[in-house]
TIPAKE-95928 format. One record per residue: residue number from 1; residue in three letters; x, y, z of N, C-alpha, C in turn. Coordinates in pm, whole numbers, plus 50000, padded with zeros to 5 digits. Example, Ala and Ser with C-alpha at 12.3 -4.5 7.8 and 13.67 -1.06 7.14 Angstrom:
<rs>
     i    aa     n_u     n_v     n_w    ca_u    ca_v    ca_w     c_u     c_v     c_w
     1   ala   51319   49431   50780   51230   49550   50780   51320   49670   50780
     2   ser   51285   49775   50708   51367   49894   50714   51290   50003   50787
</rs>
This chain:
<rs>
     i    aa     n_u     n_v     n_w    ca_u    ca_v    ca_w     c_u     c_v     c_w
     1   unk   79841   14940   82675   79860   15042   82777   79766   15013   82894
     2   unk   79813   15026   83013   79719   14971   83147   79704   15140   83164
     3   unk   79535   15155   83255   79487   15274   83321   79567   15296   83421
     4   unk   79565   15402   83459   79633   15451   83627   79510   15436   83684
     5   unk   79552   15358   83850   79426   15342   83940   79455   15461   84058
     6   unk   79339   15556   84063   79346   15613   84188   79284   15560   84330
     7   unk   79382   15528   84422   79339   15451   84521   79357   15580   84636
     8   unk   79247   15508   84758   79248   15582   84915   79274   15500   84992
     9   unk   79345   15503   85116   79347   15394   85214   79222   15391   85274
    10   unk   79202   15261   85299   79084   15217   85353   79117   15267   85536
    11   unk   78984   15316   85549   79014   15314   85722   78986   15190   85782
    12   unk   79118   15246   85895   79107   15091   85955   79151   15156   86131
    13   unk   79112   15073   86174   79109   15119   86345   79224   15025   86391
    14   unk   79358   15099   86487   79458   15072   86553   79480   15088   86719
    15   unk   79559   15021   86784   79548   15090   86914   79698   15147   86966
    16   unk   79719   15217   87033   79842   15270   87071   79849   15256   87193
    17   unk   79993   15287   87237   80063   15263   87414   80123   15373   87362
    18   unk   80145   15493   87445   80277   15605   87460   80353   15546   87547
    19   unk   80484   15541   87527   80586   15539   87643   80645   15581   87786
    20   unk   80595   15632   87883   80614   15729   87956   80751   15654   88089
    21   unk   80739   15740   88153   80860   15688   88266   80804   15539   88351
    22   unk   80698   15559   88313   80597   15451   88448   80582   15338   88353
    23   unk   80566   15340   88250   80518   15202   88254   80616   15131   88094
    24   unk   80709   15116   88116   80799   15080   88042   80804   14947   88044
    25   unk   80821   14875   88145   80805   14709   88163   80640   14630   88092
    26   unk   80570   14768   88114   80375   14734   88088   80362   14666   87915
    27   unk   80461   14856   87850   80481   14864   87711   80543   14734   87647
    28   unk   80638   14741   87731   80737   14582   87678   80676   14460   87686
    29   unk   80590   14411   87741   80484   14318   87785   80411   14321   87636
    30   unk   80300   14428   87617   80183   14444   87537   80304   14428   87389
    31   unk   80438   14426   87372   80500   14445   87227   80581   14312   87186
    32   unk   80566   14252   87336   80653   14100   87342   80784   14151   87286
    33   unk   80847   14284   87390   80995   14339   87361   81011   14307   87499
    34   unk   81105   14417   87493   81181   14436   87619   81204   14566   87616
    35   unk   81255   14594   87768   81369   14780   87778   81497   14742   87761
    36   unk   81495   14818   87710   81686   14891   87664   81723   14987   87725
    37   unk   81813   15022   87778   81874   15172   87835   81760   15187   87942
    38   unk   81772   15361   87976   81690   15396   88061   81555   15439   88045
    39   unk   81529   15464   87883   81383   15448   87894   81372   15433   87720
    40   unk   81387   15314   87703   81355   15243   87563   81282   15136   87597
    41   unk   81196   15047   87471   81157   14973   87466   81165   14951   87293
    42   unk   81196   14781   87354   81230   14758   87200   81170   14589   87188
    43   unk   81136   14610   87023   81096   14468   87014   81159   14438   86845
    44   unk   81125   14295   86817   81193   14247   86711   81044   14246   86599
    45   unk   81052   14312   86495   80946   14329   86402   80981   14228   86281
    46   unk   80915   14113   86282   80955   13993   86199   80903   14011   86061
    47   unk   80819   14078   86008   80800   14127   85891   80887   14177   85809
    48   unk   80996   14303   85881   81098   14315   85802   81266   14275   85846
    49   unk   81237   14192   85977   81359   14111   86016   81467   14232   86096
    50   unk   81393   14312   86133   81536   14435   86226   81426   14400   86365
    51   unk   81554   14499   86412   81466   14511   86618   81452   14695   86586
    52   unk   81319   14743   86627   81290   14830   86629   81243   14916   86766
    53   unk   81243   15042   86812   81228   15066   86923   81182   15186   86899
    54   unk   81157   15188   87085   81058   15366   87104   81122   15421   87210
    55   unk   81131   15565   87201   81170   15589   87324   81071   15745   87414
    56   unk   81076   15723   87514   80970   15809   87573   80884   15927   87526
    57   unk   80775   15881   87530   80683   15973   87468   80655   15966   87318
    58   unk   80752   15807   87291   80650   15762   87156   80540   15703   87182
    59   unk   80514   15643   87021   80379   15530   87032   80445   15417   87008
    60   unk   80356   15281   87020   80363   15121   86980   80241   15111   86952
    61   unk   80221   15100   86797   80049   15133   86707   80030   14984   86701
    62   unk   79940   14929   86761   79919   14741   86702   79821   14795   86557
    63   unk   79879   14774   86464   79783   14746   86350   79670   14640   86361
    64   unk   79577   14653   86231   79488   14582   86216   79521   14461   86203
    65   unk   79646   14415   86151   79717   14299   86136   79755   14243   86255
    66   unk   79793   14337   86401   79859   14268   86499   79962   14302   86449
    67   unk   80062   14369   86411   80214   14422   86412   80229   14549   86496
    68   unk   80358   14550   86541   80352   14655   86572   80423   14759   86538
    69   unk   80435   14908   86523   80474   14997   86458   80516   15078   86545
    70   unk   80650   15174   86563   80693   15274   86648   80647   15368   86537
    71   unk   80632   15456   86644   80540   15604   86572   80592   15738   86678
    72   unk   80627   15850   86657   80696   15942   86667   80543   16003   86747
    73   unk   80550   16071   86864   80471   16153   86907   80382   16305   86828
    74   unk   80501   16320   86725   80443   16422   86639   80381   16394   86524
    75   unk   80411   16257   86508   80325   16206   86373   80231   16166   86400
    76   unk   80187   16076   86563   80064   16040   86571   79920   16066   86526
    77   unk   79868   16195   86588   79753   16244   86517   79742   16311   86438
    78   unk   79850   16320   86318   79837   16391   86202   79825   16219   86128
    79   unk   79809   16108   86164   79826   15992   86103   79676   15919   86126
    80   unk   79647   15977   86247   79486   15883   86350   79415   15987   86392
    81   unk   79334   15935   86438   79239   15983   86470   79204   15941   86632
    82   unk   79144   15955   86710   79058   15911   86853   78901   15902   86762
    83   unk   78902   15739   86816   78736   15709   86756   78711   15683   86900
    84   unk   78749   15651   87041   78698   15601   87118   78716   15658   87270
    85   unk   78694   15683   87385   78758   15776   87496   78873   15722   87495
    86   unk   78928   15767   87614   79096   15630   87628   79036   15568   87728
    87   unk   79124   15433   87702   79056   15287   87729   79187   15246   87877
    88   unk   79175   15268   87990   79255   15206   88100   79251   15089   88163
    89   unk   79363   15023   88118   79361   14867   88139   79412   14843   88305
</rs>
């Protein structure tokens, strides 16, 4: 018989882009996607082999890995945290 392991995720620090009307070409740049429609951005996530996208007023989370993740505006900070001010590039 094997034990059950209780595990926690380790914290780990990510960075995000929201989508907004302005800078859609910026987003597509920082995700090595592109825009779609009138305000998408989409990129190809090679980990699980689909094209995945965001659309205004999501996130694009770069993991600790360097992937990137679409993330829903309402899930964001029930998911993260702000460890740092916001950072303007």
């Amino acid at each position: 018989m094997t034990d059950t392991l209780v595990l926690r995720t380790r914290p780990t620090t990510v960075e995000a882009k929201q989508l907004t009307a302005d800078n859609r070409e910026e987003l597509a740049r920082w995700v090595s996607g592109w825009t779609y429609g009138v305000g998408e951005v989409r990129w190809f996530d090679r980990d699980h082999g689909r094209v995945v996208g965001i659309g205004v007023g999501d996130w694009a989370v770069r993991t600790a890995f360097g992937e990137f993740q679409p993330v829903k505006d309402s899930v964001l900070f029930t998911r993260y945290e702000s460890v740092l001010p916001t950072v303007t590039e």
